[in-house]
C-alpha positions as CSV (number, residue, x, y, z in Angstrom):
1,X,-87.7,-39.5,-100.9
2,X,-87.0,-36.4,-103.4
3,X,-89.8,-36.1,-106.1
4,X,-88.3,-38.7,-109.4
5,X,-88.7,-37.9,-113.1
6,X,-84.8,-37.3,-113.5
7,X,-83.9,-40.0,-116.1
8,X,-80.3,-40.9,-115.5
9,X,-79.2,-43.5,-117.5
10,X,-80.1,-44.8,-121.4
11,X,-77.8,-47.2,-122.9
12,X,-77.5,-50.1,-124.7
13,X,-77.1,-52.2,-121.9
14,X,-78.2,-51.3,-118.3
15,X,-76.6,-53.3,-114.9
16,X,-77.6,-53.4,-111.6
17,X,-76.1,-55.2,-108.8
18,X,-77.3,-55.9,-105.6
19,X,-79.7,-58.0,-103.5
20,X,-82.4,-59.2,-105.7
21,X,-85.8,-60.0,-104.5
22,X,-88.1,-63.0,-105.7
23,X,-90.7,-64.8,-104.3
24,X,-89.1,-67.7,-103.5
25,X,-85.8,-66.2,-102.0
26,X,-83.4,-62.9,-101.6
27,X,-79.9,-63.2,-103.1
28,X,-77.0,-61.1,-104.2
29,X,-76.6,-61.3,-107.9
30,X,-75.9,-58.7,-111.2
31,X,-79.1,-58.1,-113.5
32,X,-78.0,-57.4,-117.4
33,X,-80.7,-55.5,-119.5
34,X,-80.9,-55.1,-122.9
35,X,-81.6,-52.3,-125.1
36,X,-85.2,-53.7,-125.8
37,X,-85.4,-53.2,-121.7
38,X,-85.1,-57.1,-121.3
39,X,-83.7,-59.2,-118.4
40,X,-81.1,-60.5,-120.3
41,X,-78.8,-62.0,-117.8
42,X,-78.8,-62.8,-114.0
43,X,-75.4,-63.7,-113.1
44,X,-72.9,-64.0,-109.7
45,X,-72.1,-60.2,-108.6
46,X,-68.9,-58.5,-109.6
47,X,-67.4,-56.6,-112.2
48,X,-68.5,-53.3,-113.5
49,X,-72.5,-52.1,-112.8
50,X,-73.5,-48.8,-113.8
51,X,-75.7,-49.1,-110.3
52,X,-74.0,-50.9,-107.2
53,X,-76.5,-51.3,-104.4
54,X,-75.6,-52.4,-100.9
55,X,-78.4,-52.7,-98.7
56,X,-81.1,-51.8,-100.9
57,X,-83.6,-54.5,-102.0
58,X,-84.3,-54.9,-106.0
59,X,-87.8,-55.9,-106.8
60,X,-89.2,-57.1,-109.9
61,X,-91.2,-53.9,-110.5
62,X,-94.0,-53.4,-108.4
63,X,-97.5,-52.9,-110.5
64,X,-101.0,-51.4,-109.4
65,X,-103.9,-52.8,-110.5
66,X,-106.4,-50.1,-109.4
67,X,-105.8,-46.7,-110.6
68,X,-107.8,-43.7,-112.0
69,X,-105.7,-41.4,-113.9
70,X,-109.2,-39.6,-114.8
71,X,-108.1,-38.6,-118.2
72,X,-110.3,-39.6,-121.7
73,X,-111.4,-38.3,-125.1
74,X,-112.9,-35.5,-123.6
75,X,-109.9,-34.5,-121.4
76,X,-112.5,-32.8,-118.8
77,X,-110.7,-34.2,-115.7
78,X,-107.0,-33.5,-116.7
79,X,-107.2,-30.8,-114.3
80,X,-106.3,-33.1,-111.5
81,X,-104.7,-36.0,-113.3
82,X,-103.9,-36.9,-117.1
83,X,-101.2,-39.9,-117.7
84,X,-98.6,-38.3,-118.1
85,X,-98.5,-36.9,-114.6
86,X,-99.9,-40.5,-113.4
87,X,-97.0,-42.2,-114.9
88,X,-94.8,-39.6,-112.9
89,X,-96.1,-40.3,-109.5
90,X,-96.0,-43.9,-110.6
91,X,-92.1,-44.0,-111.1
92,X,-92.2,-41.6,-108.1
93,X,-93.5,-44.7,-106.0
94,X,-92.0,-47.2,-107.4
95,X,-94.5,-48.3,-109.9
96,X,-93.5,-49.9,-113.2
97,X,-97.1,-50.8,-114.3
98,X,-100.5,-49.8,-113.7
99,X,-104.1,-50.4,-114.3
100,X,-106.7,-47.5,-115.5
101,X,-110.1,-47.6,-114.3
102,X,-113.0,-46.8,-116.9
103,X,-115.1,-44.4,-115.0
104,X,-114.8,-41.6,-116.8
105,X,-116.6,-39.1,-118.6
106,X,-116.3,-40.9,-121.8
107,X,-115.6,-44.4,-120.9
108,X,-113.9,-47.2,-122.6
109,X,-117.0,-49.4,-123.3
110,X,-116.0,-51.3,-126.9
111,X,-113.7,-51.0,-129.3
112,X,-113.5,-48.1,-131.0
113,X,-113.9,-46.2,-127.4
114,X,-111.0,-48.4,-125.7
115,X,-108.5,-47.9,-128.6
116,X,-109.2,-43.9,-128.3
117,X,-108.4,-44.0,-124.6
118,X,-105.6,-46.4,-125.1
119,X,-103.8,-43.5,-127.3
120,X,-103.9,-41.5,-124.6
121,X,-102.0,-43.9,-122.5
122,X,-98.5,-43.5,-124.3
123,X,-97.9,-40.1,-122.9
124,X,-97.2,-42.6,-119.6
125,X,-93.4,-43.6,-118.8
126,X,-95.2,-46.3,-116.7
127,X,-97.3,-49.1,-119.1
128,X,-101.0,-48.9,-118.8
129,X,-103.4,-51.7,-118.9
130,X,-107.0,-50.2,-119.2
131,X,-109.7,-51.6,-118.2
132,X,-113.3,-51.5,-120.2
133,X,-116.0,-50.6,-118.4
134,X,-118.5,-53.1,-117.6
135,X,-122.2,-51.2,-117.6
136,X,-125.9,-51.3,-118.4
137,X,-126.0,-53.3,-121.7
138,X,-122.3,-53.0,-122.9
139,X,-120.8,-56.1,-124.7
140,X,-117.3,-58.0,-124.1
141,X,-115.1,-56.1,-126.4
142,X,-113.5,-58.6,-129.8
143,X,-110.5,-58.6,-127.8
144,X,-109.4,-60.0,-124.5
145,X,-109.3,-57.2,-122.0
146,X,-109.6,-56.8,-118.1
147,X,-113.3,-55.1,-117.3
148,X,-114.7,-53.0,-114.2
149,X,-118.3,-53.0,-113.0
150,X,-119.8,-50.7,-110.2
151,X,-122.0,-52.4,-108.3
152,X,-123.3,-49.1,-107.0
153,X,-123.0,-45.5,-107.8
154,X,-119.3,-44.3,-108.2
155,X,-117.4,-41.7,-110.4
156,X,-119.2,-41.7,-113.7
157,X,-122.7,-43.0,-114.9
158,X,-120.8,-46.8,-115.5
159,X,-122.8,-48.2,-112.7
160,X,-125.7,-50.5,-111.9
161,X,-128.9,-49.8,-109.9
162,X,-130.1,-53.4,-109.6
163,X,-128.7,-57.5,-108.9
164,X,-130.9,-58.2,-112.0
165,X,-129.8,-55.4,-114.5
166,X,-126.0,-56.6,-113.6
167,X,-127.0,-60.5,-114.0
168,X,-128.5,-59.6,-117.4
169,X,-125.5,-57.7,-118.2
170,X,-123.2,-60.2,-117.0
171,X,-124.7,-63.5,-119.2
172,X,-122.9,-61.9,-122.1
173,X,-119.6,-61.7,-120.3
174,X,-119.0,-65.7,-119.4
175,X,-115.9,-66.7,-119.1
176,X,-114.1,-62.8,-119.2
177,X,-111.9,-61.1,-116.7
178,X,-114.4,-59.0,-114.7
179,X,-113.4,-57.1,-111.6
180,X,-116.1,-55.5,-109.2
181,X,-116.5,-52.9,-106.8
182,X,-118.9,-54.2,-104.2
183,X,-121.0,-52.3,-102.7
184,X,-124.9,-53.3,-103.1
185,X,-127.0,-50.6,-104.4
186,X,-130.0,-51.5,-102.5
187,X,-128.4,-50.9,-99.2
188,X,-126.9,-47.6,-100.5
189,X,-130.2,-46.6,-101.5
190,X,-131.5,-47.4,-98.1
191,X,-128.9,-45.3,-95.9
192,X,-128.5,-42.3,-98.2
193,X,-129.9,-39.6,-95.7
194,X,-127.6,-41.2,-93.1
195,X,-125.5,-38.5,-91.4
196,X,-121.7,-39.8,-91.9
197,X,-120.2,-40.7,-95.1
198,X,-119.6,-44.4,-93.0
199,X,-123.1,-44.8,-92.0
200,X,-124.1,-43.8,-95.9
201,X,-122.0,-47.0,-97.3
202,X,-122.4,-49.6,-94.0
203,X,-120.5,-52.9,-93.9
204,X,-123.3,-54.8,-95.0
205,X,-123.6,-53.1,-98.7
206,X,-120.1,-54.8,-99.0
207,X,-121.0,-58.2,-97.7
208,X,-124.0,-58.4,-99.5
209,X,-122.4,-56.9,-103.1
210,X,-119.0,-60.2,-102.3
211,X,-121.7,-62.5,-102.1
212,X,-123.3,-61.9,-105.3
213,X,-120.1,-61.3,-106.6
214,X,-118.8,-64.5,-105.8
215,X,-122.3,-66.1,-107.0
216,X,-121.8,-64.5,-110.5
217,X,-118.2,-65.2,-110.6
218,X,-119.3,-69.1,-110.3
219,X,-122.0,-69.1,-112.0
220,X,-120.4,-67.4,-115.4
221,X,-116.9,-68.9,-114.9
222,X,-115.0,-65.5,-114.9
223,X,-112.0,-64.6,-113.5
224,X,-113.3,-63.1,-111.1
225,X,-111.1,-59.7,-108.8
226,X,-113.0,-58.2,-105.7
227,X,-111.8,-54.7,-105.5
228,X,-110.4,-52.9,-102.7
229,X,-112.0,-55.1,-99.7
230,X,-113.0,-53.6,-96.8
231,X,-114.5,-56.0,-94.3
232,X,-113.2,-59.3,-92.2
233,X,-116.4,-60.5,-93.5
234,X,-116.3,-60.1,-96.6
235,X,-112.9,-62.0,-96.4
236,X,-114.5,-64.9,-94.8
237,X,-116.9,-65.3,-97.6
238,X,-113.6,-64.8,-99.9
239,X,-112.0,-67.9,-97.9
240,X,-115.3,-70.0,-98.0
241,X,-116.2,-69.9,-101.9
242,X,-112.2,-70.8,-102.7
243,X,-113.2,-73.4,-100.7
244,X,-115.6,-74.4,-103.3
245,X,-112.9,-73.9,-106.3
246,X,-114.5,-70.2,-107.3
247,X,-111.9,-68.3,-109.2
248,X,-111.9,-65.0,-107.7
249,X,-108.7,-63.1,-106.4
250,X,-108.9,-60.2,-104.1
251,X,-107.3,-56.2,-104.4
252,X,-106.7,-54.3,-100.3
253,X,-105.4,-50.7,-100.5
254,X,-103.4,-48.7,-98.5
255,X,-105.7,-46.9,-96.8
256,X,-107.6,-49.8,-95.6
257,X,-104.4,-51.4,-93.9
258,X,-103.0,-48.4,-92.9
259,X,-105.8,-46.8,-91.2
260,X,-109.0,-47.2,-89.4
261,X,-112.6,-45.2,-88.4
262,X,-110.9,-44.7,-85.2
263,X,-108.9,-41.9,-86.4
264,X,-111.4,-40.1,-88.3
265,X,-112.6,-36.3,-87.0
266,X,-114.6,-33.4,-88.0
267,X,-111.3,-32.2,-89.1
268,X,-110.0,-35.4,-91.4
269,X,-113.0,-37.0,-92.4
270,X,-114.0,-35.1,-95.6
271,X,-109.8,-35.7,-96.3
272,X,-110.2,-39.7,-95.2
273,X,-113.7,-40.4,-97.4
274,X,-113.4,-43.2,-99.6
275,X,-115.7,-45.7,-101.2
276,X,-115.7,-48.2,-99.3
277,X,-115.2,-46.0,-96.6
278,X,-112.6,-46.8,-93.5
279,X,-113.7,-49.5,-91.5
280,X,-113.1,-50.4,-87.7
281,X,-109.5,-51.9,-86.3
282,X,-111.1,-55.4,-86.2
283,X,-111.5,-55.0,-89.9
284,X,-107.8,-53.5,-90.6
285,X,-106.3,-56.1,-88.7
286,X,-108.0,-59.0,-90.2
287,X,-107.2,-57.6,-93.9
288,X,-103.5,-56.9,-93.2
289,X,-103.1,-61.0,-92.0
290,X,-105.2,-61.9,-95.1
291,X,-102.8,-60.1,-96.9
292,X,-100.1,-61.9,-95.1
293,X,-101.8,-65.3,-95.4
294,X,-102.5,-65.2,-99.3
295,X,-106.1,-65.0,-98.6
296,X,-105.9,-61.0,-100.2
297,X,-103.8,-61.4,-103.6
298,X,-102.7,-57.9,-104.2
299,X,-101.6,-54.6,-102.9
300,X,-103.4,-51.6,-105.0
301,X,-104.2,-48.3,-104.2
302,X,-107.0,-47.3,-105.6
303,X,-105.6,-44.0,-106.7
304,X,-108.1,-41.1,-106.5
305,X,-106.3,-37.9,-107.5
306,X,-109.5,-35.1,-106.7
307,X,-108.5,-31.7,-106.1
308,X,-108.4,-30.3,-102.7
309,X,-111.2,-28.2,-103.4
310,X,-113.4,-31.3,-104.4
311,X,-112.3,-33.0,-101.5
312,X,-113.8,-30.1,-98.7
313,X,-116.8,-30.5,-100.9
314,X,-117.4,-34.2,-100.3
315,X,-115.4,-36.1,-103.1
316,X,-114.6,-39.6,-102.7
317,X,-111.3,-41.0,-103.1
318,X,-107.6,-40.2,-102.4
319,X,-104.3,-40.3,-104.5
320,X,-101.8,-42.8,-103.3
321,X,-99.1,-43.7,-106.0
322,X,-96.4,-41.5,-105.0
323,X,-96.1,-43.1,-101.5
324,X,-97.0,-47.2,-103.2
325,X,-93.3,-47.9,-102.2
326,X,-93.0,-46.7,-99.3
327,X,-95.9,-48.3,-98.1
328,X,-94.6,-51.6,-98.5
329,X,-91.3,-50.4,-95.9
330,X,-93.9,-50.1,-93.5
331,X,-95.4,-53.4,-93.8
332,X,-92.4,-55.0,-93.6
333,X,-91.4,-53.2,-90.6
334,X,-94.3,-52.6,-88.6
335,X,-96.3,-56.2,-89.8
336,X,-92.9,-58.6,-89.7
337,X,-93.6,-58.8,-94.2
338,X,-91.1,-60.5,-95.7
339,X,-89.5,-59.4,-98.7
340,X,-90.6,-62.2,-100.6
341,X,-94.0,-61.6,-99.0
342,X,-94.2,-58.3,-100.7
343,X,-92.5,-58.9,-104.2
344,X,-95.3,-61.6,-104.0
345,X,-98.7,-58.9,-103.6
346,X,-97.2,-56.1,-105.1
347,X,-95.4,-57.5,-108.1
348,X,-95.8,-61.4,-108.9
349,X,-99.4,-61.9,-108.6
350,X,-100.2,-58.4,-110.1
351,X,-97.9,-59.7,-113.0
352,X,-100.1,-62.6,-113.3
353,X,-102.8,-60.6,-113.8
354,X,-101.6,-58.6,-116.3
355,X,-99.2,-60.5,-118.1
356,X,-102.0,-61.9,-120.8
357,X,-102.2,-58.2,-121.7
358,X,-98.8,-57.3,-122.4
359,X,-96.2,-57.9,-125.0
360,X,-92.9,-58.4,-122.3
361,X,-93.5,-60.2,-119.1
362,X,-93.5,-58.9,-115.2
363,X,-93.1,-60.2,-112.1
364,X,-89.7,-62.2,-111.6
365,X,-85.7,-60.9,-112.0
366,X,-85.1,-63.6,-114.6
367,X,-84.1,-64.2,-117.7
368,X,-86.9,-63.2,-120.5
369,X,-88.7,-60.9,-118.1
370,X,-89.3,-57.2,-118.4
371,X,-86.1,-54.9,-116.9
372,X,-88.5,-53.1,-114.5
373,X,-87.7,-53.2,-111.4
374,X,-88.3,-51.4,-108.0
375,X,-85.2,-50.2,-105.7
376,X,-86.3,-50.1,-101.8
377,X,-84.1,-48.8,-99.3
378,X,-86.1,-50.2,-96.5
379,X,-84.0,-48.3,-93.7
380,X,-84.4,-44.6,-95.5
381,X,-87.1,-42.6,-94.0
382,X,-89.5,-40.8,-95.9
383,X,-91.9,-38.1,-94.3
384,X,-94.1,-37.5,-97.0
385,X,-94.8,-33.7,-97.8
386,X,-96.1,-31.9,-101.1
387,X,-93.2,-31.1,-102.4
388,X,-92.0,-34.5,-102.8
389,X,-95.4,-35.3,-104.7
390,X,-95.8,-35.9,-108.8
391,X,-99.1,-36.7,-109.0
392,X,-101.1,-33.3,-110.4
393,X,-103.7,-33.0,-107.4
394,X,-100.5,-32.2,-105.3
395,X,-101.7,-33.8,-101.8
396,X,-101.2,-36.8,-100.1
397,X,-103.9,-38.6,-97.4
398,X,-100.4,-39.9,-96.0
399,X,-98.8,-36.5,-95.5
400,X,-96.7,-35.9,-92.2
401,X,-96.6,-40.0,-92.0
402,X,-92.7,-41.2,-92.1
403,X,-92.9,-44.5,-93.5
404,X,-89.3,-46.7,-92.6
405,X,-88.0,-46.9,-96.0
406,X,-88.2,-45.3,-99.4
407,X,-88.0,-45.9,-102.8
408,X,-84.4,-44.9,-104.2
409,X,-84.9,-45.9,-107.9
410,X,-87.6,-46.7,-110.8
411,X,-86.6,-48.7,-113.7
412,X,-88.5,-49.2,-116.9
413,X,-87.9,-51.4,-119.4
414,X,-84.0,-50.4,-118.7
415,X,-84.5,-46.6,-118.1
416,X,-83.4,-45.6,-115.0
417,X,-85.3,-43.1,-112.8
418,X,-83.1,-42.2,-110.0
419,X,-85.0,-40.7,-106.2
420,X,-82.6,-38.4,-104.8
């Protein structure tokens, strides 16, 4: 899959035909987009398309809900990513829509901050949704907007130290849309001197940051998003307070279904360090069939783009939205996904999610909808490799891996982004 960013096509109307991907079925059928990059029509195929697809699948456009593009009002991390080049690795993996973190330098923590890094978001081809960070003594913003909260120490100084300093914190947010990253400080604290970046950040920091999580999310009545789960655990305890009618939903990344501790080596390991760190096979296995099952709502990548040179010296994180699309080929041909399976995770509950925050609405090929959509050829391979990267860390965690199909085209809103 050749790097994207080649627009190819902007007209008053744009049409596509091919085999078009819901939830609920895959058919052949002719999409009509407006000028205003609206799904205008959905009508029996034939006649003239400006795009004719055989094979290919046509998703409603895929969206990430868990992405650090690391630029703010101070610009101090644009080396490595600003929004610009995040929107271009977005399109480059298929990604209509994505979801800023606000762990930055200058975080997003009311309104006058938010609206400054929401500025900044325009220079993106892809929309942004940005979260508002969620930290010690910060207040819901006078606007309904999706928050983070750091459980434990991350990126930034937008964490907490404490259950208690969070609780306090989290009184004021009742009723909001509050995602967390779980990981219990306490334990963290505990196993800091350990001697692997795995032992530093054990299992049990996770179980014990979804339990509180889940006790909060009750207890306030948010709407309540565990972020990039790492533990069979920490699913069951997922599974048991639905049981109970708790409103949370549930992000898995790449790198957690993909791979496991088993691969890691001297060699890889400072390249494979995340937070929450890669857990054992038991673990992978159990989180790709709760993605399968529903259990896990949404595929998101937790994109990370640190430099190469902060990565040999211990950085945390990787960057994963060039290869978002691929990624999907290879659940659907290594772990039997449907297609309706994945235009479920990656772009109809992600839609859902987003939708209250956005003026045009994703996540279906109908009528009404936004004319975003993500072209798969699932039988193209694609050995990823720097070259065919956008985002502006230039490196992969996935290079050398040929995934079983590629992305061949990125439309926004009607603009056409052709992968060649």
């Amino acid at each position: 899959m050749p790097a994207c960013g080649r627009q190819v096509l902007t007209i008053i109307m744009l049409t596509i035909e091919g085999n078009i991907v819901n939830t609920n079925k895959v058919f052949r059928g002719r999409i009509e987009i407006d000028q205003n990059g609206t799904i205008t029509k959905i009508g029996e195929p034939g006649g003239d398309a400006d795009f004719v697809f055989g094979d290919e699948l046509i998703f409603p456009g895929f969206i990430d809900l868990h992405v650090h593009a690391r630029e703010c009002a101070d610009h101090s991390q644009d080396y490595k990513e600003d929004f610009k080049t995040a929107g271009e690795a977005a399109i480059n993996g298929g990604v209509v829509a994505f979801c800023e973190m606000p762990n930055n330098p200058v975080p997003p923590i009311d309104d006058k901050s938010y609206e400054e890094k929401k500025k900044l978001t325009e220079k993106s081809q892809a929309e942004v949704i940005l979260y508002a960070g969620l930290g010690p003594n910060t207040k819901p913003l006078s606007k309904k907007v999706p928050y983070k909260v750091y459980m434990g120490h991350s990126v930034g100084n937008l964490f907490f130290t404490s259950y208690e300093d969070l609780e306090k914190t989290l009184e004021s947010y009742r009723g909001q849309n509050v995602s967390f990253h779980c990981e219990d400080p306490r334990i963290l604290e505990e196993h800091k001197n350990e001697s692997t970046h795995t032992a530093r950040r054990p299992k049990e920091a996770e179980v014990s940051a979804v339990n509180f999580a889940l006790k909060m999310i009750e207890k306030y009545n948010l709407e309540g998003k565990i972020c990039h789960l790492s533990t069979a655990v920490g699913l069951k305890k997922v599974e048991e307070a639905r049981q109970r009618f708790v409103n949370v939903a549930v992000e898995v990344s790449p790198h957690h279904l993909y791979n496991d501790s088993e691969i890691l080596t001297p060699k890889n390991e400072k390249w494979m360090q995340m937070n929450p760190p890669l857990r054992e096979r038991s673990d992978r296995l159990a989180l790709i069939e709760g993605l399968r099952r529903g259990v896990i709502n949404f595929l998101a990548t937790d994109h990370a783009p640190h430099t190469k040179e902060e990565k040999e010296k211990g950085a945390s994180g990787t960057p994963q939205l060039d290869t978002y699309g691929a990624f999907t080929t290879w659940l659907m041909k290594e772990h039997k996904f449907t297609p309706e399976e994945i235009a479920l995770v990656c772009s109809a509950n992600p839609a859902n999610f987003i939708n209250e925050f956005t003026k045009t609405p994703y996540g279906k090929v109908k009528e009404g909808f936004a004319g975003s959509l993500t072209i798969i050829d699932p039988n193209k391979k694609f050995t990823v490799t720097e070259d065919k990267l956008k985002t502006k860390c230039g490196w992969s965690p996935f290079e050398g891996v040929t995934f079983p199909g590629s992305v061949v085209m990125t439309v926004i809103k009607g603009v056409a982004y052709e992968n060649k």
